[in-house]
C-alpha positions as CSV (number, residue, x, y, z in Angstrom):
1,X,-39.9,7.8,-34.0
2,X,-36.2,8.8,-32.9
3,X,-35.0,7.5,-29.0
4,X,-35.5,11.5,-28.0
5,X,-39.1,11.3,-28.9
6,X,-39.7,8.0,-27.3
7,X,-39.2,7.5,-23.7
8,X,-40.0,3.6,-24.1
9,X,-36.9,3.2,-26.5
10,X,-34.9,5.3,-24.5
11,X,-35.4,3.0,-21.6
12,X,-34.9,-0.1,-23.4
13,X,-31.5,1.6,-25.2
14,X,-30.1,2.4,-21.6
15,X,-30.5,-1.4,-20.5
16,X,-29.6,-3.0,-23.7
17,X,-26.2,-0.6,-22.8
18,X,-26.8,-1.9,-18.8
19,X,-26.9,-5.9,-19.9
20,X,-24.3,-5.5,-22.7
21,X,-21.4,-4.0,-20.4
22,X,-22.2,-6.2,-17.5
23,X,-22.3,-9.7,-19.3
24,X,-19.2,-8.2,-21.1
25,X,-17.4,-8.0,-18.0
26,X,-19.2,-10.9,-15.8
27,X,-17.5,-13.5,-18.8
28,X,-14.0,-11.4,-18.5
29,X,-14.1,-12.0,-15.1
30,X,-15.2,-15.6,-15.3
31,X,-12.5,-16.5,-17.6
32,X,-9.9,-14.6,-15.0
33,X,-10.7,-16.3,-11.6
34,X,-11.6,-19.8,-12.9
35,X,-7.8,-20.0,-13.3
36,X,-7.5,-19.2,-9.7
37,X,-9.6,-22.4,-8.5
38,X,-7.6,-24.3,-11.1
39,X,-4.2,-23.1,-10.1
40,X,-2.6,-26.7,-8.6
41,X,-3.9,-28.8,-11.5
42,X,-2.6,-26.4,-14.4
43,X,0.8,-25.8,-12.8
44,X,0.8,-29.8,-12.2
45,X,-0.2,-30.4,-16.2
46,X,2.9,-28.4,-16.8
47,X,5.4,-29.4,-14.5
48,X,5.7,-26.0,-12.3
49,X,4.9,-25.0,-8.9
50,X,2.1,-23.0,-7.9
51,X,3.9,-20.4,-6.8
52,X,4.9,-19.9,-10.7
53,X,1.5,-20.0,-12.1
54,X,0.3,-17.4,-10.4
55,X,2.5,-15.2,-12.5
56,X,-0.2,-16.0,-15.1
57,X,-2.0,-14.0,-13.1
58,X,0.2,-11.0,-13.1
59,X,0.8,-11.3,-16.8
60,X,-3.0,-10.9,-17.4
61,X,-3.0,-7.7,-15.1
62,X,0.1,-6.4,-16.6
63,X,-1.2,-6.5,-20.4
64,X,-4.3,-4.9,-19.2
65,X,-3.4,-1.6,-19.7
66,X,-2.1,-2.0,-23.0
67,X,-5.7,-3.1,-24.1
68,X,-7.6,-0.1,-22.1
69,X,-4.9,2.0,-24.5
70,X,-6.0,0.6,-27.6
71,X,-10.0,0.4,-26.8
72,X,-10.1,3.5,-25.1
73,X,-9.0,5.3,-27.7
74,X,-11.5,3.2,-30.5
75,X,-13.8,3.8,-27.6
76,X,-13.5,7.9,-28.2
77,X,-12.7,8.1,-32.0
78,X,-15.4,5.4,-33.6
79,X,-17.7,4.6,-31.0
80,X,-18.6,2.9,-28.0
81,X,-20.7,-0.1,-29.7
82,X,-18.2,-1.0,-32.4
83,X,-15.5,-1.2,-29.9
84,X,-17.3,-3.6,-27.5
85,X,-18.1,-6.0,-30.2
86,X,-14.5,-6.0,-31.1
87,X,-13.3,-6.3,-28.1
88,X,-15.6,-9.3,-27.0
89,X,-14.7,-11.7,-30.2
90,X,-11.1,-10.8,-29.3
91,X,-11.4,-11.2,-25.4
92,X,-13.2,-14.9,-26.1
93,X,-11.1,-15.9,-28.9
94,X,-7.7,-15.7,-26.6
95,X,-9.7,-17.3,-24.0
96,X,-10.4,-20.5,-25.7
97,X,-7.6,-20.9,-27.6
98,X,-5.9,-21.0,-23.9
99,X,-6.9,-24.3,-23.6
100,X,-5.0,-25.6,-26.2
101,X,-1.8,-24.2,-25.1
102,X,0.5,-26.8,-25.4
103,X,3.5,-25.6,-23.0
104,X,3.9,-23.0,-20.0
105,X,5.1,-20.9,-22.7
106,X,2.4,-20.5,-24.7
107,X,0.1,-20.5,-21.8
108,X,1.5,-17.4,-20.6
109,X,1.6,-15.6,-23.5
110,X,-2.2,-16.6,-24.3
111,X,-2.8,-14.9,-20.9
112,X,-1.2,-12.3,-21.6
113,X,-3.0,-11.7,-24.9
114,X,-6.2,-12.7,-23.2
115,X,-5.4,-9.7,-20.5
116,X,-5.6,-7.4,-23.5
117,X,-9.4,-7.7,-23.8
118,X,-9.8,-8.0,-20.7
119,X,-8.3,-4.5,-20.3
120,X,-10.2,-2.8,-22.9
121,X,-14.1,-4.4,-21.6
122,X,-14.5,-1.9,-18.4
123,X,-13.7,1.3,-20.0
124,X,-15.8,0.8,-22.6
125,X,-18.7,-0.3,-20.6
126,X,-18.6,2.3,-18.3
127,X,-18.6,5.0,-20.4
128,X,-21.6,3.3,-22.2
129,X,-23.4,2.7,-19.5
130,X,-22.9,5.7,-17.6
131,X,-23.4,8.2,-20.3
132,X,-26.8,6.1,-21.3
133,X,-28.3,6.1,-18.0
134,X,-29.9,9.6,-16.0
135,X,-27.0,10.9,-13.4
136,X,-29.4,10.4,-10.4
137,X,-29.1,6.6,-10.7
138,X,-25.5,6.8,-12.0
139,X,-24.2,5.1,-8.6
140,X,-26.5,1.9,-8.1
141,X,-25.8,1.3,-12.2
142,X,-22.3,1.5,-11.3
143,X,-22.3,-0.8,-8.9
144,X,-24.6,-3.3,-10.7
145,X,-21.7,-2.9,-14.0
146,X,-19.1,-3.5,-11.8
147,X,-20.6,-6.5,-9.7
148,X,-20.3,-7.9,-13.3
149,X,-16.9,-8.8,-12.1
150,X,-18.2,-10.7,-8.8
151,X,-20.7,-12.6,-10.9
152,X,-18.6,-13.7,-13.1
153,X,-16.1,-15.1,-9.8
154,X,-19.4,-17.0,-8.7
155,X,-20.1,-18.7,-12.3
156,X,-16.5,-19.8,-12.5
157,X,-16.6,-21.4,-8.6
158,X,-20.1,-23.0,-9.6
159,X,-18.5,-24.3,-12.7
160,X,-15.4,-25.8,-10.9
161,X,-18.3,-27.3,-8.1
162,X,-20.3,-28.7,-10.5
163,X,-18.6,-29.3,-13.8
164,X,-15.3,-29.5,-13.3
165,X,-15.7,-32.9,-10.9
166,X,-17.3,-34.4,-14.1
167,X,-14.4,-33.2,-16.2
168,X,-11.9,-34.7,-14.6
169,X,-13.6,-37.4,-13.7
170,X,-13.4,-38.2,-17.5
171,X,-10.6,-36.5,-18.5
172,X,-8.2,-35.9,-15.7
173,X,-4.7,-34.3,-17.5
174,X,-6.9,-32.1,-19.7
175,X,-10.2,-30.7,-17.3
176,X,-9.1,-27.8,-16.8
177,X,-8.6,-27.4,-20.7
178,X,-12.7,-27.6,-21.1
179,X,-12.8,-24.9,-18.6
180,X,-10.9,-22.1,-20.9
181,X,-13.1,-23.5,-24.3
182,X,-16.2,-21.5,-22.2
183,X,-14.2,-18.4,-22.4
184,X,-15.1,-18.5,-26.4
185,X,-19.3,-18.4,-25.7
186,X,-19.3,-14.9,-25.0
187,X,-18.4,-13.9,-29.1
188,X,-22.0,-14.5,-28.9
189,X,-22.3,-11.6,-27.1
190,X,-20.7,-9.5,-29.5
191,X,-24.3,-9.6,-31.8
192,X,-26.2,-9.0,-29.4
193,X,-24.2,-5.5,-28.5
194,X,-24.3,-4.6,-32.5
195,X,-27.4,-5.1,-33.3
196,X,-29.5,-3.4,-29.9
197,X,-26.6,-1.3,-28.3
198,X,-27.1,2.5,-29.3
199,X,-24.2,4.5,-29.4
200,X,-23.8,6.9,-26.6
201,X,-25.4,10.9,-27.1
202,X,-22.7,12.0,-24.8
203,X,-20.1,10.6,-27.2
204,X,-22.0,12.2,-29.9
205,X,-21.6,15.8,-28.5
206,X,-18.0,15.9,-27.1
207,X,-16.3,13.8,-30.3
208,X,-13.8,16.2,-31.5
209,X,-10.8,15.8,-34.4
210,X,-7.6,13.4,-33.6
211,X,-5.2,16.5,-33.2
212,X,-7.8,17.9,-30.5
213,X,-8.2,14.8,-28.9
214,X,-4.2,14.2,-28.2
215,X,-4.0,17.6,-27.6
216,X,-6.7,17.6,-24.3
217,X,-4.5,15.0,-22.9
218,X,-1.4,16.7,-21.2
219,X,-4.0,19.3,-19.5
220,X,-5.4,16.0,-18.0
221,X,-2.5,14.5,-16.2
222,X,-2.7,15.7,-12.7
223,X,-6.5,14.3,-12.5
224,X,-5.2,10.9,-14.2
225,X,-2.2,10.4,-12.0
226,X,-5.0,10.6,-9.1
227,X,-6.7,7.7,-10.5
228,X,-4.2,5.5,-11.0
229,X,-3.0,6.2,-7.2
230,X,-6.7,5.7,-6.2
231,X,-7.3,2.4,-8.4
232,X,-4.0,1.0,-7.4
233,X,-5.2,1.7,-3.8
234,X,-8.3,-0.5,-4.7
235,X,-6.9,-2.9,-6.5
236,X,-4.9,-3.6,-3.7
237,X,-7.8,-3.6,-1.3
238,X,-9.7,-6.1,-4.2
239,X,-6.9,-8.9,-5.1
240,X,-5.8,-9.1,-2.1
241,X,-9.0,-10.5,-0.5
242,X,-10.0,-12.4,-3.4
243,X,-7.4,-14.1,-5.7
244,X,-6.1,-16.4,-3.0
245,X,-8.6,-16.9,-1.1
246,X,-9.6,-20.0,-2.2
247,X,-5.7,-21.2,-1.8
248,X,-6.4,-20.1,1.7
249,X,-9.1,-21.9,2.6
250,X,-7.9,-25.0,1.5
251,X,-4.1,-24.7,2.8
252,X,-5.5,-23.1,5.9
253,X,-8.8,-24.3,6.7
254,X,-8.8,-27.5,4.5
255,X,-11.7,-27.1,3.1
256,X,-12.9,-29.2,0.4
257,X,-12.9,-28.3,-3.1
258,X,-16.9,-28.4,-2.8
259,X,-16.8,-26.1,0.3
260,X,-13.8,-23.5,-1.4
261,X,-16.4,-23.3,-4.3
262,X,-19.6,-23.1,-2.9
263,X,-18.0,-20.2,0.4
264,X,-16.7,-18.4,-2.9
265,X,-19.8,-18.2,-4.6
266,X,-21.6,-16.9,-1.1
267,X,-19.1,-14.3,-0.8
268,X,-19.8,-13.6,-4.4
269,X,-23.4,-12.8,-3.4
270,X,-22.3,-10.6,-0.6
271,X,-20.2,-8.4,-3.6
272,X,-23.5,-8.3,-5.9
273,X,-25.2,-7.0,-2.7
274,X,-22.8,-4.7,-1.1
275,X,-22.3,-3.3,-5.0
276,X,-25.9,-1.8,-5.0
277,X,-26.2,-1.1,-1.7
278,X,-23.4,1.1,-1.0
279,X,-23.7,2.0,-4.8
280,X,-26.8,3.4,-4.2
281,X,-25.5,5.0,-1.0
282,X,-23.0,7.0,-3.2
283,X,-26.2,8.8,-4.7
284,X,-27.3,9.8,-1.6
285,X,-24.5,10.8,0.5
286,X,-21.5,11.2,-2.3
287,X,-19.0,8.9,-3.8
288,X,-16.3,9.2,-1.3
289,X,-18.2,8.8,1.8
290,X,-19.8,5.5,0.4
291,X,-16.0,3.9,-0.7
292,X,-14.6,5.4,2.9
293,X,-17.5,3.7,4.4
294,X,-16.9,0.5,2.7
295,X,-13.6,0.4,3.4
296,X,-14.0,0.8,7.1
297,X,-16.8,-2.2,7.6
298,X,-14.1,-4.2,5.4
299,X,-11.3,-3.5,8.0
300,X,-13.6,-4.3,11.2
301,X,-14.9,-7.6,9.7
302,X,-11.0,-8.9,9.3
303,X,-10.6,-11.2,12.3
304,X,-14.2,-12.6,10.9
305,X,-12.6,-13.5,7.7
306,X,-9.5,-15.1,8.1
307,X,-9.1,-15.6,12.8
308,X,-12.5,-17.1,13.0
309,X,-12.5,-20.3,15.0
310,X,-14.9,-22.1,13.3
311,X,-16.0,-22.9,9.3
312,X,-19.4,-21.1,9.5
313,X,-18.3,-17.8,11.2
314,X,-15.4,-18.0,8.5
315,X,-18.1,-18.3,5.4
316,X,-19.9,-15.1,7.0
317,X,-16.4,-13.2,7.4
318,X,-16.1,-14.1,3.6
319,X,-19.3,-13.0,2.7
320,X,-19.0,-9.6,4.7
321,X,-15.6,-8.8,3.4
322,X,-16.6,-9.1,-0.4
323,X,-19.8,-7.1,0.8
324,X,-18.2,-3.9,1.8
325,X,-14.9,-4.6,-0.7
326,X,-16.7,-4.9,-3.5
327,X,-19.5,-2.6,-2.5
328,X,-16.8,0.7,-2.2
329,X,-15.5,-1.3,-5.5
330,X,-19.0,-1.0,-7.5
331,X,-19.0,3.4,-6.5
332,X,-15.3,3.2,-9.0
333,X,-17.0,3.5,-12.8
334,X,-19.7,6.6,-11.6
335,X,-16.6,8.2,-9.2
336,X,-14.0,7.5,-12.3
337,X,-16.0,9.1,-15.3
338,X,-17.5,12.0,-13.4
339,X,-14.2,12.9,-12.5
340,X,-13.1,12.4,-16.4
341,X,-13.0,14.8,-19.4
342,X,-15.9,14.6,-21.4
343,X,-13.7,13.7,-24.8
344,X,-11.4,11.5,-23.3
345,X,-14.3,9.2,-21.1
346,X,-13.8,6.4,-23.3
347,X,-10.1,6.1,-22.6
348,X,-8.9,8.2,-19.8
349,X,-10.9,5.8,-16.5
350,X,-10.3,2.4,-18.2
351,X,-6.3,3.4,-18.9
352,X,-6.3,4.7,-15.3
353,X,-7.8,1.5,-14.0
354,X,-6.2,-0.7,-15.9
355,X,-2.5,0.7,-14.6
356,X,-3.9,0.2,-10.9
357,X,-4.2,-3.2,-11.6
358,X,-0.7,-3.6,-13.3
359,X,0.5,-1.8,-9.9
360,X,-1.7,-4.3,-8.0
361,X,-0.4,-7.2,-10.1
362,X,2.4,-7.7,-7.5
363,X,-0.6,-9.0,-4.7
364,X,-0.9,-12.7,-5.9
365,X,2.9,-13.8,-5.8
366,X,3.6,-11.5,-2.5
367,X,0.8,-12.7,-0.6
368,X,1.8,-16.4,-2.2
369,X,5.4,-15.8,-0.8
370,X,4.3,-14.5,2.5
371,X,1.7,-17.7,2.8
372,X,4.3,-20.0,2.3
373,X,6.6,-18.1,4.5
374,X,4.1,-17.5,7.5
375,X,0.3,-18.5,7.5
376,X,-2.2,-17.3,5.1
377,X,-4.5,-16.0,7.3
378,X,-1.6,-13.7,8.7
379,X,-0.4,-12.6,5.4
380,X,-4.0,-12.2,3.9
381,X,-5.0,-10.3,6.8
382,X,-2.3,-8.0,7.5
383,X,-2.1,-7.0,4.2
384,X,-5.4,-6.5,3.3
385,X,-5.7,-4.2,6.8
386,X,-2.8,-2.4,5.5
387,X,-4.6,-1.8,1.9
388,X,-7.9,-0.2,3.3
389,X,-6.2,1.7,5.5
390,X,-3.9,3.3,2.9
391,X,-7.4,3.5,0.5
392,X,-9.2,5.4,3.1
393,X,-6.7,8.0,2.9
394,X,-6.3,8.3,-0.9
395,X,-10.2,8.2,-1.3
396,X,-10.7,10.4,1.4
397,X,-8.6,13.3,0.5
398,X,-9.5,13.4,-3.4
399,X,-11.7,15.1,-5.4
400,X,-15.5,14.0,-6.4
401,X,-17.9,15.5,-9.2
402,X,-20.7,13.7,-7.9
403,X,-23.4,14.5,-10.4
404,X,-21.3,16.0,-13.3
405,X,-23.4,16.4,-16.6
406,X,-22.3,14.6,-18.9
407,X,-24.1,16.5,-22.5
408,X,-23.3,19.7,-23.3
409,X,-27.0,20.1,-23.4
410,X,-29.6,19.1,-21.0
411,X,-30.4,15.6,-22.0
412,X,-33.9,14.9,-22.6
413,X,-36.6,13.9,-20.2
414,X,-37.7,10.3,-20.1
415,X,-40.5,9.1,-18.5
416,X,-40.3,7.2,-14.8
């Protein structure tokens, strides 16, 4: 009996898609921001300041791009499933072998490779997902794919409050090594997403010959330069009121390690929430009110996050912020491939994303220059008012295809 015929294996195809793409980016996004709670003791095990490490942060972002380019385009041409398992064994390879880096050098450079899976997981997974799963649901599934990315920010602060104690407790110069040899567990993944994964009917219907395909792209620039104004807006609004946070609390606040890990990881919940919340919200009421919304409750709870007087008024700032940031954050992959042609899904949102966040690479070292220059909490909060202001405007006055099909046909009906 085919998937068509059987709505039971339809449903279990769409969430196999659903679990694949979210794990896929939840370890991406572990690997990514357990550096950030590491950043003193790696810059220390090399002899460089803080202030220069997190450039490993910006070479990450800046060879993301480069990997949305290469599996975007696998993405279109052979497939959504084959291109996620290559991209996972790639993605966790880079990330363990950066714990054996054995200078600043190399370290960088492994980042920077490491930067080019990351860049080529969220393209692909959105356009799996989203073409796997029926349009009215499209915005909550969004938001649940992308709060992939908060998860993972939660595992890697639960990992530095309870393992990494232990580590260094043992092995003090090389802890933070251990950390990176996690990053390899997800090649497990990559089984998992080629034996179960089905490959995408959308996909199916719109794949057309190479010269065809290079040939669509020129008549989509005017929609793509949109979206990389719009994620370069976001990514803004999303770096800046998470990669230093943790520096903040504990150069601003002093909290302990403990308390930078376990606020994190509340804030983190407040992401996963706000994601399908607001997601779902984008189904109702349209994609651009939901992110507008978002942005809005993010600027009014400011003074909450980073002026509050006291530690427990600042933990509920944290977790409000990430609720509405990373809840106009989760509407992205449903707004982003509605608004994409149909033969150029697999490429055109990631490679659009991906160069907002080289553009947004800039946040960690500015907003680490301004810290050291006036306060955290002033630089963190001025800028990231600055950044929602300026994102309510780009979201606001774009387009929206809220609800686009994405089959040439009607797809067809599963059960509920």
């Amino acid at each position: 009996m085919t998937h068509a015929a059987d709505p039971g294996a339809e449903r279990r195809a769409q969430w196999y898609a659903v679990g694949a793409s979210f794990f896929g980016w939840t370890f991406d996004a572990f690997d990514f921001f357990v550096l950030t709670f590491m950043l003193t003791d790696v810059a220390a095990a090399f002899g460089e300041t803080r202030l220069t490490l997190t450039w490993t942060l910006t070479a990450t972002l800046a060879m993301r791009p480069i990997g949305a380019l290469i599996f975007g385009v696998m993405a279109d041409r052979v497939g959504r499933r084959m291109s996620m398992t290559i991209n996972i064994v790639f993605y966790a390879l880079m990330s363990a072998l950066s714990g054996l880096a054995p200078s600043f050098g190399w370290f960088l450079v492994l980042r920077g490779l490491f930067g080019i899976g990351m860049g080529g997981q969220w393209g692909i997974g959105a356009s799996l997902v989203l073409e796997s799963v029926p349009a009215t649901w499209r915005g909550v599934l969004s938001g649940l794919l992308h709060q992939g990315y908060s998860l993972g920010n939660l595992l890697a602060a639960l990992a530095f409050l309870v393992l990494y104690p232990a580590l260094r407790a043992s092995d003090p110069l090389n802890a933070w090594r251990y950390m990176f040899f996690l990053g390899g567990l997800p090649a497990v993944l990559s089984v998992v997403v080629l034996l179960k994964v089905k490959e995408s009917d959308a996909w199916q219907e719109h794949r057309t010959d190479w010269g065809t395909y290079v040939r669509s792209m020129p008549a989509a620039w005017k929609r793509f330069l949109y979206l990389v104004l719009l994620l370069t807006a976001m990514g803004f609004i999303s770096h800046g009121t998470q990669d230093l946070y943790p520096t903040f609390l504990q150069q601003g606040r002093h909290f302990t390690s403990s308390q930078v890990a376990l606020t994190t990881m509340l804030s983190m919940v407040g992401a996963i929430i706000g994601g399908l919340v607001i997601g779902r919200a984008s189904d109702w009421y349209g994609r651009r009110r939901a992110m507008v919304g978002g942005a809005i409750g993010a600027l009014l709870v400011i003074p909450l996050w980073v002026l509050a007087p006291s530690s427990t008024l600042i933990v509920i700032g944290g977790f409000l912020m990430q609720f509405f940031v990373q809840g106009a954050w989760g509407v992205i992959p449903a707004h982003m491939n509605e608004l994409s042609p149909a033969n150029l899904r697999g490429f055109l949102p990631g490679f659009a994303y991906q160069l907002g966040m080289l553009c947004a690479g800039v946040v960690p070292p500015l907003e680490a220059m301004l810290g050291e220059h006036f306060s955290y909490a002033s630089a963190m909060g001025g800028f990231a008012a600055f950044a929602l202001i300026v994102g309510c405007v780009v979201i606001g006055f774009g387009p929206e295809a809220h609800g686009v099909s994405f089959r040439k046909a009607p797809a067809p009906p599963t059960a509920t």
